[in-house]
C-alpha positions in Angstrom: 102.4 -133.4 169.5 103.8 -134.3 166.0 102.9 -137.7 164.8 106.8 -139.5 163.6 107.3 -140.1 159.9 107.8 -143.8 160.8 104.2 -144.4 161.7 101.9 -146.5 159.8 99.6 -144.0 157.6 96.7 -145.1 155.5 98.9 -145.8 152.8 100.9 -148.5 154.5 97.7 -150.0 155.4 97.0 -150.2 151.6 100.2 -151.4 150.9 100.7 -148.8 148.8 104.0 -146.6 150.0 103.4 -143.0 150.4 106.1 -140.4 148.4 108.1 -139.1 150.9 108.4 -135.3 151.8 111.7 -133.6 152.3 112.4 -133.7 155.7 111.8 -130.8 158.2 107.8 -130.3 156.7 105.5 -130.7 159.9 102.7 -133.0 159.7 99.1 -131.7 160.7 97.2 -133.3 163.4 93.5 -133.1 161.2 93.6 -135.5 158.4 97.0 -136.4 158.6 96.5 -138.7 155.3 95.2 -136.2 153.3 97.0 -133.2 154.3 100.6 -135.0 153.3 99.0 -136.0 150.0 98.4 -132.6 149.4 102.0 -131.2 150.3 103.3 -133.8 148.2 101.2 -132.6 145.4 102.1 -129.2 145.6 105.6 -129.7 146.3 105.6 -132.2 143.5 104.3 -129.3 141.5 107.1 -127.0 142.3 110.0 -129.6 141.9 108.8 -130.6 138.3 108.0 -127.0 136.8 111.3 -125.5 138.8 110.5 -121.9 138.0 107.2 -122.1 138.5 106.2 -119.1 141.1 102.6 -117.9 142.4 100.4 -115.9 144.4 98.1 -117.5 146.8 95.3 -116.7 144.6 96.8 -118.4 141.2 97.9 -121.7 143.3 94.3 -121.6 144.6 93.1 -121.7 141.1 95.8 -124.3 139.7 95.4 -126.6 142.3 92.1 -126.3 142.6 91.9 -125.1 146.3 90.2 -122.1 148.2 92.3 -119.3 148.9 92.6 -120.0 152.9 94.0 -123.3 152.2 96.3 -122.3 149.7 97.6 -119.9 151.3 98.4 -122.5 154.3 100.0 -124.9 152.6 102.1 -122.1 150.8 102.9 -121.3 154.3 103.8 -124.4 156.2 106.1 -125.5 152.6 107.8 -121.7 153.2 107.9 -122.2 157.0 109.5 -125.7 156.3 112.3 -123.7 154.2 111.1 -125.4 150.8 109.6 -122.9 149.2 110.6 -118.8 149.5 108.0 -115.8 149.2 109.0 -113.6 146.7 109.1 -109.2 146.9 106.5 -109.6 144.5 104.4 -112.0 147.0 104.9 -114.8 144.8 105.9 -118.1 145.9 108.7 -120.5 144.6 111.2 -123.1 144.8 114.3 -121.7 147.8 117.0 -121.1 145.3 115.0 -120.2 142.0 115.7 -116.9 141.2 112.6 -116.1 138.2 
């Protein structure tokens, strides 16, 4: 079962207010906290450097992940109609065309 957006989330108990993702990216059931600070990241990423497109392997390297988890999260933000594999297996912003 998917946990709603409008929960409380470690953040909130922080009082600190978590950036919001766009809507229609599914939230995990492990670390919940941790894995939507790390879509944001990487989406963040993506929606400041608009033409920025990678492999797997080179957003493993720039964000500092392994391979199996970047390729995941590359996954769920394509499944989630956010980002858009490439011909050349590169990943990127739905819409940008470099």
């Amino acid at each position: 079962m998917k946990r709603k957006r409008s929960e409380p989330g470690l953040s909130s108990l922080l009082g600190v207010p978590r950036p919001a993702l766009p809507p229609g990216v599914a939230l995990e059931r492990r670390d919940v906290a941790a894995r939507h600070a790390l879509l944001t990241r990487i989406y963040s990423e993506f929606a400041e450097m608009r033409c920025l497109a990678v492999t797997p392997v080179q957003a493993a390297k720039l964000f500092g992940l392994s391979p199996e988890v970047a390729s995941r999260v590359l996954g769920q933000l394509t499944d989630s109609q956010i980002l858009s594999r490439k011909k050349d297996g590169r990943f990127a912003l739905r819409g940008e065309t470099r």
